[in-house]
DRENTORKOL-3810 file (N, C-alpha, C; in nm, 4 decimals):
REM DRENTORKOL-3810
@n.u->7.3156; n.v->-2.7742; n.w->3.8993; ca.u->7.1746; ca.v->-2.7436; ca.w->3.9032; c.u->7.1221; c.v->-2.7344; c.w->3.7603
@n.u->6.9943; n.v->-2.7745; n.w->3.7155; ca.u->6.9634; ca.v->-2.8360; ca.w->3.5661; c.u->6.9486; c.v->-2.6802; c.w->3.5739
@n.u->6.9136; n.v->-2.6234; n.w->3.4385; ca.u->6.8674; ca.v->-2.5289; ca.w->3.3446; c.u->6.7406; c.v->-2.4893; c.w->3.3819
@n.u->6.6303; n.v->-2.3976; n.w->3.4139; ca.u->6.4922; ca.v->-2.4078; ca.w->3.3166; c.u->6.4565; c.v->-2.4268; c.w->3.1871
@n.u->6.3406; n.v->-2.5101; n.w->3.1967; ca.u->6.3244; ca.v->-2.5099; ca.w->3.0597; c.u->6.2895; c.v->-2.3823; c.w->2.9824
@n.u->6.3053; n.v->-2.4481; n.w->2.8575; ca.u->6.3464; ca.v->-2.3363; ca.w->2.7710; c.u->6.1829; c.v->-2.2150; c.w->2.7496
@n.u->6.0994; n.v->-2.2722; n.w->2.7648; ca.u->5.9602; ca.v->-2.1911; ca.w->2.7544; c.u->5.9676; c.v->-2.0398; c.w->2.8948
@n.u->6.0171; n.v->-2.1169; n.w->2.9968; ca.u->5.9986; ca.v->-2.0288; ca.w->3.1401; c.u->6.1271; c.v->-1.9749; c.w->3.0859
@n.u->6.2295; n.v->-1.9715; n.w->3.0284; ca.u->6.3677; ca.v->-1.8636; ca.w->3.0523; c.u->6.3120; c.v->-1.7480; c.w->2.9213
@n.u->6.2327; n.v->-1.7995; n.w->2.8138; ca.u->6.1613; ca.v->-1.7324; ca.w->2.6739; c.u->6.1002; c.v->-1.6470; c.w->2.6836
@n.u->6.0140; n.v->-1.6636; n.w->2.7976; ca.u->5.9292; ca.v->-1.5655; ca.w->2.8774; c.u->5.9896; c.v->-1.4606; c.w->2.9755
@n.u->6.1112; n.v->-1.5397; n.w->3.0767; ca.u->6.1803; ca.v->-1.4211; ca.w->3.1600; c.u->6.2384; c.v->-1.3093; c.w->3.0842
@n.u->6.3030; n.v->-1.3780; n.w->2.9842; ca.u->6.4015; ca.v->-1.2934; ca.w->2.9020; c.u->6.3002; c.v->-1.1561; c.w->2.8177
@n.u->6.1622; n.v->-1.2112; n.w->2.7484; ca.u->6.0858; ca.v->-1.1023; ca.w->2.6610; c.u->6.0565; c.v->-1.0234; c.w->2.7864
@n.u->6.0075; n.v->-1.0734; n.w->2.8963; ca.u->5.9254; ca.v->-0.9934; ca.w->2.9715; c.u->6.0500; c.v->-0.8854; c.w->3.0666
@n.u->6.1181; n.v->-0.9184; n.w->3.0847; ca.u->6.2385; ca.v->-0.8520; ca.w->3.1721; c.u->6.2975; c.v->-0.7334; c.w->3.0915
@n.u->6.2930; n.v->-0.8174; n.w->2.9743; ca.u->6.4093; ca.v->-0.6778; ca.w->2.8534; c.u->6.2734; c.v->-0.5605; c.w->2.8386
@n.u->6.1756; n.v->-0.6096; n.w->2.8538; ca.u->6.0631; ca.v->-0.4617; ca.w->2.7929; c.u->6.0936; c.v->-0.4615; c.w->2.6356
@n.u->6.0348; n.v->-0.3025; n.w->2.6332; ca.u->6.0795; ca.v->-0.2515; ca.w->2.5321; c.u->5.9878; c.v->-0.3126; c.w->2.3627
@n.u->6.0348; n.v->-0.3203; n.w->2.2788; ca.u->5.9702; ca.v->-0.2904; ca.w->2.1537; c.u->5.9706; c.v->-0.4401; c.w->2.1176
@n.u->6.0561; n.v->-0.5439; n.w->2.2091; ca.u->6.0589; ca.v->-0.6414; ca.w->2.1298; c.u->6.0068; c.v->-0.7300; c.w->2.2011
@n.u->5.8666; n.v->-0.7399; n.w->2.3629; ca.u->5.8133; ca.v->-0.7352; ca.w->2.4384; c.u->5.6842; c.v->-0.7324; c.w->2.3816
@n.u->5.6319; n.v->-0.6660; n.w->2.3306; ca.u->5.5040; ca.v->-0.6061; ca.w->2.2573; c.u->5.4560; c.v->-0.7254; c.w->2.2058
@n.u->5.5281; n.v->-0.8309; n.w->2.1086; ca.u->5.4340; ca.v->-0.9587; ca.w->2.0661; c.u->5.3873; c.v->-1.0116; c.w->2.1648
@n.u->5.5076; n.v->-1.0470; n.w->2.2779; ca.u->5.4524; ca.v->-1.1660; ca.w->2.3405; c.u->5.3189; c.v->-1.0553; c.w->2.4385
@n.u->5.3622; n.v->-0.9372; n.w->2.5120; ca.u->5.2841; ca.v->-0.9214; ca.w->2.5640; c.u->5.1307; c.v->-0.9271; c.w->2.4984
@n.u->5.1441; n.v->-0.9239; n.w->2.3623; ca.u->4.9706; ca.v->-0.8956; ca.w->2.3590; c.u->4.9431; c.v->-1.0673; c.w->2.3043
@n.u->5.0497; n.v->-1.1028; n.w->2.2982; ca.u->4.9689; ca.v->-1.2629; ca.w->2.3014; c.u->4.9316; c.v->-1.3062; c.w->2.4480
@n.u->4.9764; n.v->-1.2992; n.w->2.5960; ca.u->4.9531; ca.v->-1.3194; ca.w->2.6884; c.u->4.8338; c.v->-1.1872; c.w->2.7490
@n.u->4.8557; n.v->-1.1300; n.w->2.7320; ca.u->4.7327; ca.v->-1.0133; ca.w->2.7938; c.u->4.6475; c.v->-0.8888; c.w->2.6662
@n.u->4.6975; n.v->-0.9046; n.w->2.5680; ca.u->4.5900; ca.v->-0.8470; ca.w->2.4853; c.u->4.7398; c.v->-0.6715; c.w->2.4764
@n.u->4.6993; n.v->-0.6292; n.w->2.3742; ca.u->4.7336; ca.v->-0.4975; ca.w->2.3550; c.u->4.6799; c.v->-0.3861; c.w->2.2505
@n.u->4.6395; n.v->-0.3156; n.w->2.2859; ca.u->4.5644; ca.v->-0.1711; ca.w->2.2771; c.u->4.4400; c.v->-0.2031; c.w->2.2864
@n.u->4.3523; n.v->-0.2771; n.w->2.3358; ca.u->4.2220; ca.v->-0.3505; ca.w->2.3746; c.u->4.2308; c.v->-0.4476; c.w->2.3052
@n.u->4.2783; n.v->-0.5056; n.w->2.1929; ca.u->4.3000; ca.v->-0.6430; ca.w->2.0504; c.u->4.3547; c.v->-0.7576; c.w->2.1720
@n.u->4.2454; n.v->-0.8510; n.w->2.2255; ca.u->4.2907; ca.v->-0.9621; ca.w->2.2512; c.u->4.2468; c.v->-1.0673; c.w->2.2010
@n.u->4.2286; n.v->-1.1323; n.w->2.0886; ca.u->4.1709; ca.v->-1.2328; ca.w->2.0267; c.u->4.2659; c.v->-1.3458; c.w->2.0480
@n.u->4.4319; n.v->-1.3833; n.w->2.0588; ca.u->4.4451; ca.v->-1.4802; ca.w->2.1026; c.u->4.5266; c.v->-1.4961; c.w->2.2369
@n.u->4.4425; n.v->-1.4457; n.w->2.3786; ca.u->4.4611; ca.v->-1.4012; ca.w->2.4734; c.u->4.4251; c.v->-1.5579; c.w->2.5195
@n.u->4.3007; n.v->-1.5835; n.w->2.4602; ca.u->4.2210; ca.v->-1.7026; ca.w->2.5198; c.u->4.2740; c.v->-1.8906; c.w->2.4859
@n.u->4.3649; n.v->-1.8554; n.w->2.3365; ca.u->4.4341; ca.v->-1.9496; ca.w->2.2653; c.u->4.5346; c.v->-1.9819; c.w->2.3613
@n.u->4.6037; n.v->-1.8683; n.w->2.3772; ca.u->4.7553; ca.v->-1.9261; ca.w->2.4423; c.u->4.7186; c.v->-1.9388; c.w->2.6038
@n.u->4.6400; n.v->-1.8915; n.w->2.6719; ca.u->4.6216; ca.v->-1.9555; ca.w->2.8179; c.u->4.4810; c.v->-2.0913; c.w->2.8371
@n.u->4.4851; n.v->-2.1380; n.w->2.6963; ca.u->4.4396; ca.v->-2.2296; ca.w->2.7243; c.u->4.5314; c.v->-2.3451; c.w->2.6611
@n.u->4.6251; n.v->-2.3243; n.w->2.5864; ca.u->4.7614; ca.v->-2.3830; ca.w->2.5571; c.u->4.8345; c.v->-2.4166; c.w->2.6822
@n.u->4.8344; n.v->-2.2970; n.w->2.7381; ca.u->4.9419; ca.v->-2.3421; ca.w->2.8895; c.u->4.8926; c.v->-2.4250; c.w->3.0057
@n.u->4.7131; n.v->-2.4070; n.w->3.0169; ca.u->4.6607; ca.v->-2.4452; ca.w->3.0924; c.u->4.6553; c.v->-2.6234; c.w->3.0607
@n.u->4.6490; n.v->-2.6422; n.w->2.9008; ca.u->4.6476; ca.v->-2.7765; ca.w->2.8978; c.u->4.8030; c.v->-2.8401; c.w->2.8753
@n.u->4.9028; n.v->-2.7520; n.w->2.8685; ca.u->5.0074; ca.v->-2.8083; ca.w->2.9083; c.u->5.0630; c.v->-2.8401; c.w->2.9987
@n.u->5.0301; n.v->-2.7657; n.w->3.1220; ca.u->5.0458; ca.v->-2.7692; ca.w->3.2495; c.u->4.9600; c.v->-2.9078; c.w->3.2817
@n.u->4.8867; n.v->-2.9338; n.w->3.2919; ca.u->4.7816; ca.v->-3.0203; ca.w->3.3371; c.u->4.8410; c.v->-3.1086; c.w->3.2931
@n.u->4.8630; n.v->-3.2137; n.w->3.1629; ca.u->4.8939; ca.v->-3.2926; ca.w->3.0683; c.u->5.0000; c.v->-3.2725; c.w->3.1778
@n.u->5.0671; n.v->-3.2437; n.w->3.2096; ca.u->5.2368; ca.v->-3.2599; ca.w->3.2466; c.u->5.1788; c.v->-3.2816; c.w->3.4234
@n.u->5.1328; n.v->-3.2598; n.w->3.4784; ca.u->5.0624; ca.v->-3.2695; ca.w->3.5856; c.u->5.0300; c.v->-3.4463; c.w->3.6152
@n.u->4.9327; n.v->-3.4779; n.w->3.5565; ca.u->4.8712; ca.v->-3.5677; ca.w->3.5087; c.u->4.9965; c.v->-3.7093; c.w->3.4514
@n.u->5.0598; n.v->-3.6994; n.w->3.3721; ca.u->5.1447; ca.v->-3.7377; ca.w->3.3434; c.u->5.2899; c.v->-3.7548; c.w->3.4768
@n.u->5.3370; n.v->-3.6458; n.w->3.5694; ca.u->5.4364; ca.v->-3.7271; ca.w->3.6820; c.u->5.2996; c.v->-3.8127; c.w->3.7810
@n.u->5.1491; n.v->-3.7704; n.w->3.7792; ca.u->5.1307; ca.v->-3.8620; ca.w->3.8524; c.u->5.1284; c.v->-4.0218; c.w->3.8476
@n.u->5.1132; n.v->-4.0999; n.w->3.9438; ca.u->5.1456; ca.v->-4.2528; ca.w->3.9254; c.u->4.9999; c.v->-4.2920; c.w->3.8732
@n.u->4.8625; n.v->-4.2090; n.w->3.8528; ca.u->4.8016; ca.v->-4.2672; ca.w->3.8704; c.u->4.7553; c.v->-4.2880; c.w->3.6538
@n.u->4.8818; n.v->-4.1815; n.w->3.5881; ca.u->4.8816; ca.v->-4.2062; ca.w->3.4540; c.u->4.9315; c.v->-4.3793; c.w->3.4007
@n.u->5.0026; n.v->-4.4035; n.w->3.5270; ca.u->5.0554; ca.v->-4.5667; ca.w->3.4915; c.u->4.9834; c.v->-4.6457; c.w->3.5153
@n.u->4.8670; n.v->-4.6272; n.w->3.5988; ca.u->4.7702; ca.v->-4.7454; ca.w->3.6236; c.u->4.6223; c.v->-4.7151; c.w->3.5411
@n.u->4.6392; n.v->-4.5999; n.w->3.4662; ca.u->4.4819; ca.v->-4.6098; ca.w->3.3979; c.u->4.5608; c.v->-4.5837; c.w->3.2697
@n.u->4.4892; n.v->-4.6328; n.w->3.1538; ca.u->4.4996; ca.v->-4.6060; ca.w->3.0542; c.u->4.4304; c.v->-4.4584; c.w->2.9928
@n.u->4.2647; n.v->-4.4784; n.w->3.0498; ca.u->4.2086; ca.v->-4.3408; ca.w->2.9714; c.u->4.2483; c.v->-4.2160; c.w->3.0673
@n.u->4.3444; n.v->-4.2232; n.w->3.1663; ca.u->4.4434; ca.v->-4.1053; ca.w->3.2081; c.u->4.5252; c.v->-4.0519; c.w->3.1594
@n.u->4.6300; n.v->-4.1585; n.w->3.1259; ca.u->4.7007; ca.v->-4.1616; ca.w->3.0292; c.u->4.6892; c.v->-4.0862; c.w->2.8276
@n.u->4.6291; n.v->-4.1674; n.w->2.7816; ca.u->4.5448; ca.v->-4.1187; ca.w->2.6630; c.u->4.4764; c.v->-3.9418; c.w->2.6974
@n.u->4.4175; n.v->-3.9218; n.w->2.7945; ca.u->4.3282; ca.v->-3.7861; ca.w->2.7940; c.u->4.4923; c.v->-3.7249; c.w->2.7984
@n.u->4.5816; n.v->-3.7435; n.w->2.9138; ca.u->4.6730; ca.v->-3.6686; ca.w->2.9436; c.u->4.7558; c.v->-3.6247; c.w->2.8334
@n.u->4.7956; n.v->-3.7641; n.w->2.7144; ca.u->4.8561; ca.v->-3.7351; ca.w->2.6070; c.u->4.7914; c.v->-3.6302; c.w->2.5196
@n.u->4.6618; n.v->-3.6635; n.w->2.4736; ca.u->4.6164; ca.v->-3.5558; ca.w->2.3880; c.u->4.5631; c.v->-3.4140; c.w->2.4283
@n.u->4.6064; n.v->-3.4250; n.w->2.5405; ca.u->4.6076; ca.v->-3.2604; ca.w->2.6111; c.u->4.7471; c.v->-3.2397; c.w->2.5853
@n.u->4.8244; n.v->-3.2743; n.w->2.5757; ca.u->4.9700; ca.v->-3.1994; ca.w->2.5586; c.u->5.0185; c.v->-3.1697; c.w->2.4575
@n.u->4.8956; n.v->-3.3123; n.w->2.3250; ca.u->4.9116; ca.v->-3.2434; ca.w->2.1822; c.u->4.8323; c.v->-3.1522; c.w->2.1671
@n.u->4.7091; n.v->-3.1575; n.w->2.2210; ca.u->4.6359; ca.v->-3.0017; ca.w->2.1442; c.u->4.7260; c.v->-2.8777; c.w->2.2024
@n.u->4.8008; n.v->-2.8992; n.w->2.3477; ca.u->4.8258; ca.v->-2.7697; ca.w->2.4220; c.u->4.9067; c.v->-2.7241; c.w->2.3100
@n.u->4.9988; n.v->-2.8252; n.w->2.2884; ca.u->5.1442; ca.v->-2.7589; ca.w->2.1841; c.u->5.0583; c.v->-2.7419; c.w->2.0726
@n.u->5.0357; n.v->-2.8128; n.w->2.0271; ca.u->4.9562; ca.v->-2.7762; ca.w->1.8381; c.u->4.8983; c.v->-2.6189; c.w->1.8341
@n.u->4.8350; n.v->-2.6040; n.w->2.0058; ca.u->4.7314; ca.v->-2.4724; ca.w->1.9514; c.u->4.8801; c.v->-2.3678; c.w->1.9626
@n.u->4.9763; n.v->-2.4198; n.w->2.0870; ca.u->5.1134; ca.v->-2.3160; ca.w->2.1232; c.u->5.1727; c.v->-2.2767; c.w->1.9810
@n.u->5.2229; n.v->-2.3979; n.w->1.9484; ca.u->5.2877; ca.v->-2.3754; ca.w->1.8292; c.u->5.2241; c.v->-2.3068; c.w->1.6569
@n.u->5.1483; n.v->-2.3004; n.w->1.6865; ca.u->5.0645; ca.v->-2.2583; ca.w->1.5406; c.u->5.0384; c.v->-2.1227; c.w->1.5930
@n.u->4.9036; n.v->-2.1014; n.w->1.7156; ca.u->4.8580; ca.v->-1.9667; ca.w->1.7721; c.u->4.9139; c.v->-1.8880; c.w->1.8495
@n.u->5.0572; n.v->-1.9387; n.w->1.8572; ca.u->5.1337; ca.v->-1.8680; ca.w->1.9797; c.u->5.2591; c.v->-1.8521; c.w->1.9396
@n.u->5.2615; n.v->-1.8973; n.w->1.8125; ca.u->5.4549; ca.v->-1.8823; ca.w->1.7592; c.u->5.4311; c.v->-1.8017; c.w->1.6114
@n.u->5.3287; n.v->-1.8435; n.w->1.5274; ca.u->5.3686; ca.v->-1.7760; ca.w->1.4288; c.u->5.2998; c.v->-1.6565; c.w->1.4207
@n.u->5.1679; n.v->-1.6512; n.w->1.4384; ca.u->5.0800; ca.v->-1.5090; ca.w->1.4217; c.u->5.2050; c.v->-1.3816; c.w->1.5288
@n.u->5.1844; n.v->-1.4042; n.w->1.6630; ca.u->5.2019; ca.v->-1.2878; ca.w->1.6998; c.u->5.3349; c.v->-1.2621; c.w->1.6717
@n.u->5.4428; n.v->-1.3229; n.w->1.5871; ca.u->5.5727; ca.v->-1.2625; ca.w->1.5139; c.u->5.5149; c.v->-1.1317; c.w->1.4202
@n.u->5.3911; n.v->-1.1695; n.w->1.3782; ca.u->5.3328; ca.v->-1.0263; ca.w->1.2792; c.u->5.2832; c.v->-0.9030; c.w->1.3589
@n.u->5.2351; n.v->-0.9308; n.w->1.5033; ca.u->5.1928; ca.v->-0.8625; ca.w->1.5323; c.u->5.3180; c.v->-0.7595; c.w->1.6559
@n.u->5.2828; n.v->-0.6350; n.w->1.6669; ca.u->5.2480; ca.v->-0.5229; ca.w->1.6155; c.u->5.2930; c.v->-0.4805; c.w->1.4660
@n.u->5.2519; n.v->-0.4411; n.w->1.3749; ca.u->5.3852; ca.v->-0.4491; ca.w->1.2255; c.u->5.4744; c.v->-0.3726; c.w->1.2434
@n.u->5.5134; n.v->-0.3520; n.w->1.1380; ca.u->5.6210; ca.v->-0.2844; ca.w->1.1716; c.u->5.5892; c.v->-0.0990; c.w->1.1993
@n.u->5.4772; n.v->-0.0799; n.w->1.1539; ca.u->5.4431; ca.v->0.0118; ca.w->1.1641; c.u->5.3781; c.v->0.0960; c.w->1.3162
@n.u->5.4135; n.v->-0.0508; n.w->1.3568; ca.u->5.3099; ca.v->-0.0380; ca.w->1.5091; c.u->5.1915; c.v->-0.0969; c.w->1.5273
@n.u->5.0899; n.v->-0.0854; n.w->1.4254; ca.u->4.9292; ca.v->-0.1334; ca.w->1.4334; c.u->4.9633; c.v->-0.2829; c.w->1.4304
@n.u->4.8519; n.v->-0.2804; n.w->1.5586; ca.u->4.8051; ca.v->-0.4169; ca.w->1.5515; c.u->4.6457; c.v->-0.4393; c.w->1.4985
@n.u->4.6652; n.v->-0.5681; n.w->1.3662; ca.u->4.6122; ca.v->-0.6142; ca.w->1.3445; c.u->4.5914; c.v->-0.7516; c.w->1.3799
@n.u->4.4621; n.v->-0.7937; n.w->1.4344; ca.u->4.4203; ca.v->-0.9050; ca.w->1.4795; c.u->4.3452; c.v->-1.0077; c.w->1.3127
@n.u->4.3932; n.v->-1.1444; n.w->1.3730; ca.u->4.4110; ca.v->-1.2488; ca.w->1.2782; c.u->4.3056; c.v->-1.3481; c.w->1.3027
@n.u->4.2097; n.v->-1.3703; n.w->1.2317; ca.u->4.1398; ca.v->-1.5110; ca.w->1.2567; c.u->4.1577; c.v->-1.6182; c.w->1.0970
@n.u->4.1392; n.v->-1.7412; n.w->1.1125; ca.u->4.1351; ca.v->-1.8057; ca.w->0.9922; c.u->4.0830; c.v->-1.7997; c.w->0.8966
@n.u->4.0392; n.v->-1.8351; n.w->0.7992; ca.u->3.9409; ca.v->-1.7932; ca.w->0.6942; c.u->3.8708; c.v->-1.9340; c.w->0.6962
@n.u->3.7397; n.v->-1.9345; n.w->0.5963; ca.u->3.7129; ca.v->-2.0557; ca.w->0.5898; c.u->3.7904; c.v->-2.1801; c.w->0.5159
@n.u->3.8723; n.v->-2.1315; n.w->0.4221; ca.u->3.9536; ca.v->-2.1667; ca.w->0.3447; c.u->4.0854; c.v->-2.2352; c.w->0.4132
@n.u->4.1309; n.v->-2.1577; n.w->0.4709; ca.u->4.2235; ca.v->-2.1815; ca.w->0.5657; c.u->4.1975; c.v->-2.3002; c.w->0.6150
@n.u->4.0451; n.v->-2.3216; n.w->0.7182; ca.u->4.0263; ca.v->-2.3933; ca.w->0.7951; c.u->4.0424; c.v->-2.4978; c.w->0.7169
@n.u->4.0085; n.v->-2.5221; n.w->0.5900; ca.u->3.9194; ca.v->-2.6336; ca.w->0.5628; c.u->4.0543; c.v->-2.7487; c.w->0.5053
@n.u->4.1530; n.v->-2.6237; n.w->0.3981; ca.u->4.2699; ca.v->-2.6695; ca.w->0.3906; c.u->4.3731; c.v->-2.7682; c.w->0.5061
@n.u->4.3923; n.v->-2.7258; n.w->0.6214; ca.u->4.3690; ca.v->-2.7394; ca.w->0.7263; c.u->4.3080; c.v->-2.8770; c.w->0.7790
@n.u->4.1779; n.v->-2.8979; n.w->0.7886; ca.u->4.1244; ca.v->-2.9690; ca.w->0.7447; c.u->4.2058; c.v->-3.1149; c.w->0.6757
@n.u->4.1905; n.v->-3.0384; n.w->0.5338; ca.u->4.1938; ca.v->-3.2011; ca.w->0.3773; c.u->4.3652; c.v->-3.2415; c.w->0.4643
@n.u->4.4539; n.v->-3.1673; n.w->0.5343; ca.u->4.5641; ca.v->-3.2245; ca.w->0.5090; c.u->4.5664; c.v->-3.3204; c.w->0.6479
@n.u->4.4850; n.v->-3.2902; n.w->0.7598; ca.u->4.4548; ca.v->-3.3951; ca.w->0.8559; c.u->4.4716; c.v->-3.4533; c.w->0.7938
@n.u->4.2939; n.v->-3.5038; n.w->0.7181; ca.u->4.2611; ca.v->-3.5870; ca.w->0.6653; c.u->4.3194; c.v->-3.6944; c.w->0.6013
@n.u->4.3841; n.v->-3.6666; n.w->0.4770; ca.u->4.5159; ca.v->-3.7108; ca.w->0.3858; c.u->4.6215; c.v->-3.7937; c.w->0.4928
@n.u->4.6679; n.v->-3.6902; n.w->0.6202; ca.u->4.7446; ca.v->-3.7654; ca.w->0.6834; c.u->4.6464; c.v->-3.8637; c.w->0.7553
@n.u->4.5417; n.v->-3.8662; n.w->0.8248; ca.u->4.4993; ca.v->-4.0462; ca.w->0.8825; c.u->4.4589; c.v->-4.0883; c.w->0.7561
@n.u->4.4347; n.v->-4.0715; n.w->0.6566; ca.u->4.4235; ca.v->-4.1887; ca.w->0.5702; c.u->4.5808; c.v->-4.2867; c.w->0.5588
@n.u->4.6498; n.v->-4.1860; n.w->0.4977; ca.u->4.8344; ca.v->-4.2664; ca.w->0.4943; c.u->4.8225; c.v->-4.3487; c.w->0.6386
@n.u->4.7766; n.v->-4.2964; n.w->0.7551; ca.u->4.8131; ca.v->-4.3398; ca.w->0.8783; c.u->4.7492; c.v->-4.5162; c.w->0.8588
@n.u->4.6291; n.v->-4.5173; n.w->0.8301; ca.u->4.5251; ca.v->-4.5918; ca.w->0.7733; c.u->4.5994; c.v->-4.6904; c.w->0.6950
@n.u->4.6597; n.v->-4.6545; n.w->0.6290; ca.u->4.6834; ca.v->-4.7454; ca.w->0.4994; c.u->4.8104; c.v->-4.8192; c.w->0.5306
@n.u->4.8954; n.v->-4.7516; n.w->0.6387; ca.u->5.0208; ca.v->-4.7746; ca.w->0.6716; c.u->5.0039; c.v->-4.8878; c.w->0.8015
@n.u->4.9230; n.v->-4.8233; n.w->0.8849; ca.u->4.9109; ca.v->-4.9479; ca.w->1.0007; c.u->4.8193; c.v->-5.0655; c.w->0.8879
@n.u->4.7672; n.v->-5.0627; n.w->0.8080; ca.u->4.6762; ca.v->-5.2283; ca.w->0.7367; c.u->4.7958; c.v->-5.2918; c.w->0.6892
@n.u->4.9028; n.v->-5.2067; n.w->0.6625; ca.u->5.0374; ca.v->-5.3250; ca.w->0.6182; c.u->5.1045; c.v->-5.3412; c.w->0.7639
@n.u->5.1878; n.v->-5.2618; n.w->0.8473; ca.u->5.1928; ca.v->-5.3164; ca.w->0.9444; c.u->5.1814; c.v->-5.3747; c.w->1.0178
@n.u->5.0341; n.v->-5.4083; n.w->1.0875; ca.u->5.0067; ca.v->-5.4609; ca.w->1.1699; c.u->5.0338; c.v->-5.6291; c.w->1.1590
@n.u->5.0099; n.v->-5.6791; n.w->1.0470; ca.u->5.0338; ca.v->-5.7888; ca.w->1.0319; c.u->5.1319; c.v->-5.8363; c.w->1.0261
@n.u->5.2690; n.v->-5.7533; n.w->0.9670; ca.u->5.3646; ca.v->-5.7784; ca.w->0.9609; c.u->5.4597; c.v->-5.7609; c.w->1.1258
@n.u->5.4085; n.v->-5.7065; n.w->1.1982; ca.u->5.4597; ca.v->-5.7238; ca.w->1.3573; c.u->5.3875; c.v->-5.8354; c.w->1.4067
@n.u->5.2845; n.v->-5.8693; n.w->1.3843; ca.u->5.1791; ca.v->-6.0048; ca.w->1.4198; c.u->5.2317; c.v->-6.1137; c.w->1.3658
@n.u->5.3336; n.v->-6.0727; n.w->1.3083; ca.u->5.3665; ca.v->-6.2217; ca.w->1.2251; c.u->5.3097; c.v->-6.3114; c.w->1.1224
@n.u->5.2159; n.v->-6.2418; n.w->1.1087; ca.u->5.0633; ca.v->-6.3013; ca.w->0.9948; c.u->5.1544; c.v->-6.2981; c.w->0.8773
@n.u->5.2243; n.v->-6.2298; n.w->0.8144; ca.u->5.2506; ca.v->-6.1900; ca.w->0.6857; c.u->5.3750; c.v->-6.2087; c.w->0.6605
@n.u->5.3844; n.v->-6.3054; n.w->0.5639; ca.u->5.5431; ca.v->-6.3475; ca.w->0.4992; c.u->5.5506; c.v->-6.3417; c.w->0.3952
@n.u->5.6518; n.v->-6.3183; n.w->0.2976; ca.u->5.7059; ca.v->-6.2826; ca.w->0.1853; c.u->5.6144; c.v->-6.3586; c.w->0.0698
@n.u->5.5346; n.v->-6.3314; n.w->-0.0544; ca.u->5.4677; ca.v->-6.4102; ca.w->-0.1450; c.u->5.3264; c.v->-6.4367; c.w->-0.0958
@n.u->5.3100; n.v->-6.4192; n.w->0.0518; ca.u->5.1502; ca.v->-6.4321; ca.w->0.0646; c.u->5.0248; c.v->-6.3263; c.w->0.0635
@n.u->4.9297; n.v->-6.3250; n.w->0.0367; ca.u->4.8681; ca.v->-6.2141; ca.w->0.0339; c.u->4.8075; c.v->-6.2104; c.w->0.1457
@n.u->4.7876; n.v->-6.0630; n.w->0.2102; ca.u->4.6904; ca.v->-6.0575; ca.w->0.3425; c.u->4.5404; c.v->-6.0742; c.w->0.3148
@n.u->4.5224; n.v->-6.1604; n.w->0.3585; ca.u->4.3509; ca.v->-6.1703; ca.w->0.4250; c.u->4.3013; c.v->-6.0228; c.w->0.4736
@n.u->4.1883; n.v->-6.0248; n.w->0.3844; ca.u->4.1154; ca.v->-5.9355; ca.w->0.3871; c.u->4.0074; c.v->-5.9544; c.w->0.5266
@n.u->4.0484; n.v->-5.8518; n.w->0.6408; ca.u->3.9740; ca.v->-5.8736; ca.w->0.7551; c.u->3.8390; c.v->-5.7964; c.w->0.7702
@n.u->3.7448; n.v->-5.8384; n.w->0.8431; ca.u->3.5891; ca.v->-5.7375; ca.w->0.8243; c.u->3.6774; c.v->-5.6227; c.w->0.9383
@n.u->3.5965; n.v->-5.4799; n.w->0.9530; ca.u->3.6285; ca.v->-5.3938; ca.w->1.0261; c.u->3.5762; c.v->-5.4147; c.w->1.1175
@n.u->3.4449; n.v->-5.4673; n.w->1.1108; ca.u->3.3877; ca.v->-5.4629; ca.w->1.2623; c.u->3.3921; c.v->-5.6481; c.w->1.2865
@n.u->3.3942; n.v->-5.6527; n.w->1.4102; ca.u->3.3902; ca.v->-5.8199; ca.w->1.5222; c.u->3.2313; c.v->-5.8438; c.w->1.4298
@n.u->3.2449; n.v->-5.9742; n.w->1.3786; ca.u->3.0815; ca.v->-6.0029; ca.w->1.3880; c.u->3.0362; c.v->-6.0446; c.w->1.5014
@n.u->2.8898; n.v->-6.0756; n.w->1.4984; ca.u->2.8252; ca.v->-6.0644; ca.w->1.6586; c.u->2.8218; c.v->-6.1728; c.w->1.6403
END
């Protein structure tokens, strides 16, 4: 009989043991001492992971494409928001002292954040304009690529 995955045994195990080492996850899933600010992050993480995975055993992800596509980038935002808003903050929270302090980004943060998207689709950018041609077969050793317009002319 397979295993559960590892998220549902992560959860049996914090929530079953109690106790002091219980306290992150619980106030990331239901809020603790009234502080629920990312109450709303992580059940909308699960909600779009669930779905995305939903969506994905159905057959009807193999016959549409923009099913497919929506389904994929629901399973990256679900994890991106899991893994960032749901793994590293609430390791800080309660401190060690007990208090919980609640965490939002700064603008700085965001923006940083932000430039390194950015930075990465540009590389992405720059990396598929050599590629593509070179899987197309367009491009052989000593020739230069033709400079293509971005948009179809009409």
């Amino acid at each position: 009989m397979p295993y559960p995955p590892q998220p549902c045994s992560a959860l049996f195990t914090a929530f079953y043991a109690g106790g002091t080492h219980a306290t992150s996850i619980h106030y990331l899933f239901f809020g603790l001492h009234g502080k629920h600010a990312l109450v709303p992050w992580i059940w909308t993480a699960v909600a779009l992971n669930i779905g995305s995975a939903i969506v994905l055993h159905l057959p009807v992800s193999r016959r549409s494409l923009t099913a497919l596509n929506v389904a994929c980038f629901a399973a990256f935002a679900g994890i991106w928001i899991e893994k960032g808003m749901g793994l590293v903050i609430p390791g800080f929270v309660p401190t060690p002292l007990g208090e919980v302090v609640e965490y939002s980004p700064s603008l700085n943060e965001t923006l940083i954040c932000l430039g390194i998207w950015a930075f990465g689709l540009l590389c992405y950018t720059i990396l598929l304009r050599i590629a593509v041609p070179i899987l197309q077969g367009k491009f052989e050793v000593g020739q230069s690529v033709p400079a293509e317009p971005l948009l179809a002319k009409a």
